[in-house]
C-alpha positions in Angstrom: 102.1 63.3 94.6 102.7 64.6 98.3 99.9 66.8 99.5 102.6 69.4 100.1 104.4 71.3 98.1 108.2 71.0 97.6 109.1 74.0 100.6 112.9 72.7 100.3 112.9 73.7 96.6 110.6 76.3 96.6 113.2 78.2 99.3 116.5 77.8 97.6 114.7 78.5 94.4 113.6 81.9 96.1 116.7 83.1 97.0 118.3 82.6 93.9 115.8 84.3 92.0 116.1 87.5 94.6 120.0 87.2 93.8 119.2 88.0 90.3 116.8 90.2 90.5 118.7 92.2 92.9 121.8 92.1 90.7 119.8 93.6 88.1 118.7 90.7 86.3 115.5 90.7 84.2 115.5 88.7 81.3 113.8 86.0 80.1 116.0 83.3 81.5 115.0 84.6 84.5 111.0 84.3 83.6 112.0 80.6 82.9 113.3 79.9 85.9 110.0 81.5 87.8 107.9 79.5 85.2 110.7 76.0 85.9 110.7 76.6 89.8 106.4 76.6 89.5 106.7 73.4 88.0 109.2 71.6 90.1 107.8 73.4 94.1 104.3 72.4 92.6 105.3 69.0 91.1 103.3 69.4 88.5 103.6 67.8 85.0 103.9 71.1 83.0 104.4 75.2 83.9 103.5 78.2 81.8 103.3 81.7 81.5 101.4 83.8 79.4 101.8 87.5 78.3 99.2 89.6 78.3 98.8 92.2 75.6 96.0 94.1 74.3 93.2 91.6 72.9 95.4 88.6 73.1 98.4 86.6 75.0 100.9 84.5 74.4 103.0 81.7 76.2 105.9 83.3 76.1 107.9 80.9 78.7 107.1 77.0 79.3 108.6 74.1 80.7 107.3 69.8 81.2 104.1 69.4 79.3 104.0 72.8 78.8 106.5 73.5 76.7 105.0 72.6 73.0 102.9 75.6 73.7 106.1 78.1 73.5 104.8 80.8 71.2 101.2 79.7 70.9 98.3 82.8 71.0 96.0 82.9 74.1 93.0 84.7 73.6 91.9 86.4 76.5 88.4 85.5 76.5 90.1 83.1 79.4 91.6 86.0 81.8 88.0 86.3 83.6 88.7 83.1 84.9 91.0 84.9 87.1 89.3 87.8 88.3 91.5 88.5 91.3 95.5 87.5 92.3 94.1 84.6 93.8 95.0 81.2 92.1 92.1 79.3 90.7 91.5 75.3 90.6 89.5 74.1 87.7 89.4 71.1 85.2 90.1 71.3 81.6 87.0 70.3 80.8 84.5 72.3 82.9 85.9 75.6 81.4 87.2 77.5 77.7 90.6 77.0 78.7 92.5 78.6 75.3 95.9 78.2 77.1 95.2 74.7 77.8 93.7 74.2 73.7 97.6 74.7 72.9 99.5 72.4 75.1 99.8 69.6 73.4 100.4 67.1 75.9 97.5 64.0 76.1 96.2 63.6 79.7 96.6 66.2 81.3 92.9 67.3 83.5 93.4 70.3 85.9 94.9 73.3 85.8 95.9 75.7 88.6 96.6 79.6 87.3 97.2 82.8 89.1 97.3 86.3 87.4 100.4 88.1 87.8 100.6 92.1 88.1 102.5 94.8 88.6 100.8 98.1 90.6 97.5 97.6 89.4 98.6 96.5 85.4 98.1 93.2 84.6 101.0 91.6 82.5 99.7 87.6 82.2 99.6 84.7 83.8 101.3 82.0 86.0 99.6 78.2 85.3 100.7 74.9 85.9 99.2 71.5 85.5 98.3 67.9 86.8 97.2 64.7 85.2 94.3 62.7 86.1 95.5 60.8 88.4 97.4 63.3 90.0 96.1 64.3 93.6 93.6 67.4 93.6 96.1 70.9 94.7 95.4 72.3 98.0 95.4 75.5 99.6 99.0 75.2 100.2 99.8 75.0 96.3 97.4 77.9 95.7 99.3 80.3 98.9 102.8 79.5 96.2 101.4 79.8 92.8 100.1 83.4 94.0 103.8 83.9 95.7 105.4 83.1 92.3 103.0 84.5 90.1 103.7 87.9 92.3 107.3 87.1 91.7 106.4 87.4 87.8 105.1 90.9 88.0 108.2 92.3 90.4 110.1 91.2 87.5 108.4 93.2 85.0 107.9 95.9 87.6 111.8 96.0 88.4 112.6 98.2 85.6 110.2 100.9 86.7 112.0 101.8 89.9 109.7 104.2 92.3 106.9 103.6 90.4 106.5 100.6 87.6 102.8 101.7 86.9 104.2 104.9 85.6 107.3 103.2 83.8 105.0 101.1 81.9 102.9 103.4 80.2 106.1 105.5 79.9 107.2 102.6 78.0 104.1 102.3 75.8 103.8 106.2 74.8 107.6 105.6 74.2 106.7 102.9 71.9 104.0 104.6 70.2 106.7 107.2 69.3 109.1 104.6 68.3 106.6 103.4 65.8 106.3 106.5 63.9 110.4 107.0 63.8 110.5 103.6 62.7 107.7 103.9 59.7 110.4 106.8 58.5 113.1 104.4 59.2 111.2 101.9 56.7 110.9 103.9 54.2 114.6 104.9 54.1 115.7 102.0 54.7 113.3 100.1 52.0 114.1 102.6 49.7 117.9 101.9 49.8 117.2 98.1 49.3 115.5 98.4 46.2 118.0 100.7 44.9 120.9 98.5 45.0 119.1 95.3 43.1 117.5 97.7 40.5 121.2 99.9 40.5 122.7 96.5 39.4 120.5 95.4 36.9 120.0 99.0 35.0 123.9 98.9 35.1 124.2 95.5 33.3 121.0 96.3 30.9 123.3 99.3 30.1 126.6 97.5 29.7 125.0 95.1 27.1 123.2 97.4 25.2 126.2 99.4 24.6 129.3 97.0 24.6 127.2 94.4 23.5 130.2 93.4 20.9 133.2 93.8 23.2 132.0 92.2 26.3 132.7 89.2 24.1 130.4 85.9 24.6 131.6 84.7 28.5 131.2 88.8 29.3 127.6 88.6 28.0 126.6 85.4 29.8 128.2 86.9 33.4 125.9 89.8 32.7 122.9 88.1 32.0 123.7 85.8 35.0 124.1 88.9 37.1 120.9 90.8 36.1 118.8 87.7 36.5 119.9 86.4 40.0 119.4 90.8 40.9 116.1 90.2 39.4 114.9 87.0 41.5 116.5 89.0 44.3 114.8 92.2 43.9 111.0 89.7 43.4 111.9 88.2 46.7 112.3 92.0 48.2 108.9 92.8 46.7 107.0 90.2 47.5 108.4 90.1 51.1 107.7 94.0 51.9 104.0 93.8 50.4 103.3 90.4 52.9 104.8 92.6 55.8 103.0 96.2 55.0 99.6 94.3 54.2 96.8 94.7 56.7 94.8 92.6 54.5 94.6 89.0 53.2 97.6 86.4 53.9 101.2 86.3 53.3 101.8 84.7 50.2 102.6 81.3 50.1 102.4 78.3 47.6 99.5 75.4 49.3 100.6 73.4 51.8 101.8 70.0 51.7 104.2 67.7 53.1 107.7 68.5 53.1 111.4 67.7 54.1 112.1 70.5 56.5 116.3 69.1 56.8 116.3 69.5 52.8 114.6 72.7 52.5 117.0 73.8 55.4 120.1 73.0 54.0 118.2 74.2 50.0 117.5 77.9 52.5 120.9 78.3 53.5 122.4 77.7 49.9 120.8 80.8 48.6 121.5 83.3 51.9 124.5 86.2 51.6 127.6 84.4 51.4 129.1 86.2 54.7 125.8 85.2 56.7 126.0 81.7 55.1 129.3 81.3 56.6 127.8 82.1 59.8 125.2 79.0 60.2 126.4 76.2 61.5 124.2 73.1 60.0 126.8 70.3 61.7 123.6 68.9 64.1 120.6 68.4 62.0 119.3 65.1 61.4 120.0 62.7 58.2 116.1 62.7 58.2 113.2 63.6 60.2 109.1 63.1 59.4 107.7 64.8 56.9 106.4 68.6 58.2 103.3 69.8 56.6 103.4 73.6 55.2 104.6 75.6 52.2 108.2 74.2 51.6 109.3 77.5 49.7 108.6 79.8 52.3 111.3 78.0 54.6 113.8 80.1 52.7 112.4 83.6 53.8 112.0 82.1 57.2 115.9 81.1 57.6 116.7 84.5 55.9 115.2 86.3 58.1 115.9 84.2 61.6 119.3 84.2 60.7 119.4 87.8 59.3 118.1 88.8 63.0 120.7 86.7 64.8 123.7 88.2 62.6 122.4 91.5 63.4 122.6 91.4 67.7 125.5 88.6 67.6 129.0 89.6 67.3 130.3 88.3 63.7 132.6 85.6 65.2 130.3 83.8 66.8 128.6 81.2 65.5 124.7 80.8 64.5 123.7 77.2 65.3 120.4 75.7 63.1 118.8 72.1 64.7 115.9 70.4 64.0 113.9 67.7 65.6 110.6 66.3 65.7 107.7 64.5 68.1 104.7 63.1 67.9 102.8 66.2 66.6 105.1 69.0 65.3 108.7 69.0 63.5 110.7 72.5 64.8 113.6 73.7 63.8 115.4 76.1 65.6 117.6 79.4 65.1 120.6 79.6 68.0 122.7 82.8 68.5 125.0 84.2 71.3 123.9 87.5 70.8 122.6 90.0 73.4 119.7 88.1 74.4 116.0 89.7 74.7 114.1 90.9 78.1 110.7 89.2 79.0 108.8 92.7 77.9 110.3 92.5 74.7 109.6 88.6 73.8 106.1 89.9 71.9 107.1 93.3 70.5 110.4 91.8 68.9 107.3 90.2 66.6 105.4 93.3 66.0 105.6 95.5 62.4 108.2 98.1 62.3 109.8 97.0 66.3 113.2 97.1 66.6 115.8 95.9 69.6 118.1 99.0 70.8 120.0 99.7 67.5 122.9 100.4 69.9 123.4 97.2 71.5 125.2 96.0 68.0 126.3 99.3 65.8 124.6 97.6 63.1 122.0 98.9 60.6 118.0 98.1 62.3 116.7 97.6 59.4 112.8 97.7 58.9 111.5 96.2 61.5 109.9 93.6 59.3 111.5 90.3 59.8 110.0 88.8 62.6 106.8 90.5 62.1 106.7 88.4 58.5 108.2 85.1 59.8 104.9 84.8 62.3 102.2 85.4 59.4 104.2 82.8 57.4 104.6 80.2 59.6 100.8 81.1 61.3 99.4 80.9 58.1 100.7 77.2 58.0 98.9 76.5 61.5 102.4 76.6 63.0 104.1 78.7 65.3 107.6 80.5 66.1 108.7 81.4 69.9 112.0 82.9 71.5 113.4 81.7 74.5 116.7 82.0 76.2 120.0 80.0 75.1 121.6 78.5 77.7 125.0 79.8 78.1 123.8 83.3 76.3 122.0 84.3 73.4 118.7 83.7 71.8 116.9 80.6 70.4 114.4 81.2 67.6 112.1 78.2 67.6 109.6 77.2 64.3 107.2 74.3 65.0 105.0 73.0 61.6 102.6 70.3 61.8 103.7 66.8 61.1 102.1 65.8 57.6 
């Protein structure tokens, strides 16, 4: 590795990102490219950044080595290894490095990181890494991780205008707000889903008690067919809304074993709403793949729910793509939509109870608030993990990594 870093890259990389950034850009594709152009002006073998949020972290963009992490929890027991903006050199081994626990990559031995801020508020932090044999960073490499890393919080400091200290906690009393209005939304909107299953099924129950002779045999048969798959529907509803409102215990879940995670794909998409089964396009996945290791019924609520979200901020005549893929330690499938997107400050709230993207972006019903909240204490509980990133092109990917049995 040259003992410099790449100053050609590094300044053509720079003025893009102040094109988009000045054009109003701050999404996470843009993150990625910070996180991409560390990587490349640093030559190292994997980049990373991790938000910051109250008690913990997550690597919410990634690229090289890196990028297996995508999603992972950091515990912040690590941030007082960076006690200033000033990057820090150490060795994975000399220090409890959580973000380094979750990349997956074998031999990789140092790690340079930098926190990134924005007036004072700390939002995460900028890392990448080096092999063994790689040649020890300087202090050029340090003088650019803290130049990018600063790049990182202008971009979550853009949106605040005058003064992004004050537009932050704006933000959060504004979320704190949100929360209540969306605990009412819950209820309403809980309350309407469980009329319509228990609507259907009372009407049937009521049909065959008192026609029970004219409906004729093939009229009582549709009936019973109809109140029973309302009644596996409504138990699904049930046990899905106590999992998401619990404080306590685990999501339920049948024990883990191995798995075909193409079969229970394809077995998912089967049993979803006809219109939003018409939406997935299941042309790419693999004839087979290794065995993941998890709770193979749970794969249903997952797709339901990934795919629910993508329906709800895509326009209906797009298309929502489903792959899947494995390596060496996980198999991931992944949830593709050309939808609206989502902004770097909303990668972790999308996955918190009750949150909600702007209702408005889509003229579609919010729902709950629950869907992504639920899919990470499912697939967590299985010692996996689920990330969003940017699609190329436009849109969001929804990625689920399992264990390889």
């Amino acid at each position: 590795m040259p003992d410099r870093p790449d100053y050609t890259a590094l300044t053509r990389g720079q003025i893009t990102l102040l094109d988009r950034i000045s054009a109003g850009e701050t999404g996470l594709a843009v993150l990625n490219q910070i996180v991409r152009l560390a990587q490349q002006v640093l030559r190292a073998r994997g980049a990373g950044f991790a938000e910051y949020r109250p008690g913990h972290g997550r690597v919410i963009a990634a690229s090289g080595a890196c990028e297996s992490a995508l999603g992972r929890r950091v515990d912040r027991e690590d941030a007082g290894l960076l006690p200033d903006r000033r990057a820090r050199h150490v060795t994975l081994d000399s220090v409890h490095d959580e973000f380094s626990r979750n990349v997956d990559e074998p031999g990789l031995h140092d790690v340079l990181g930098a926190r990134c801020e924005t007036v004072g508020l700390v939002v995460g932090s900028l890392h990448v890494y080096y092999a063994a044999d790689d040649p020890r960073p300087g202090p050029e490499f340090h003088a650019v991780l803290e130049m990018l890393a600063a790049n990182v919080g202008h971009l979550y400091g853009a949106r605040g205008g005058d003064d992004p200290k004050a537009a932050v906690l704006h933000r959060d009393a504004a979320a704190n707000q949100r929360r209540q209005e969306d605990r009412d939304l819950f209820v309403a909107v809980t309350s309407h889903e469980l009329r319509t299953p228990v609507t259907v099924i009372k009407g049937y129950a009521d049909t065959l008690t008192n026609h029970w002779d004219s409906l004729g045999e093939d009229g009582r048969h549709e009936a019973v067919r109809v109140i029973g798959a309302r009644a596996g529907e409504l138990a699904r509803l049930v046990d899905r809304l106590l999992a998401a409102t619990s404080d306590d215990g685990e999501a339920a879940g049948s024990p883990p074993g191995p798995f075909d995670l193409v079969e229970a794909i394809r077995a998912g998409a089967a049993e979803l709403p006809g219109n939003l089964r018409g939406r997935l396009v299941l042309d790419d996945l693999p004839a087979e793949l290794p065995k993941a290791f998890g709770d193979r019924e749970s794969l249903s609520t997952i797709l339901t729910e990934l795919s629910t979200n993508a329906d709800k901020y895509s326009a209906a005549e797009t298309e929502v793509t489903v792959t899947a893929e494995a390596d060496d330690a996980t198999v991931t499938f992944r949830v593709a939509d050309r939808g609206i997107g989502v902004e770097p400050e909303h990668v972790e709230l999308a996955f918190e109870r009750y949150w909600q993207g702007d209702p408005d972006s889509t003229g579609r019903n919010p729902g709950a608030g629950l869907g992504l909240y639920l899919v990470r204490r499912i697939v967590e509980r299985q010692h996996g993990w689920v990330s969003l990133r940017p699609r190329e092109g436009g849109g969001t990917v929804a990625e689920v990594r399992f264990p390889r049995a």
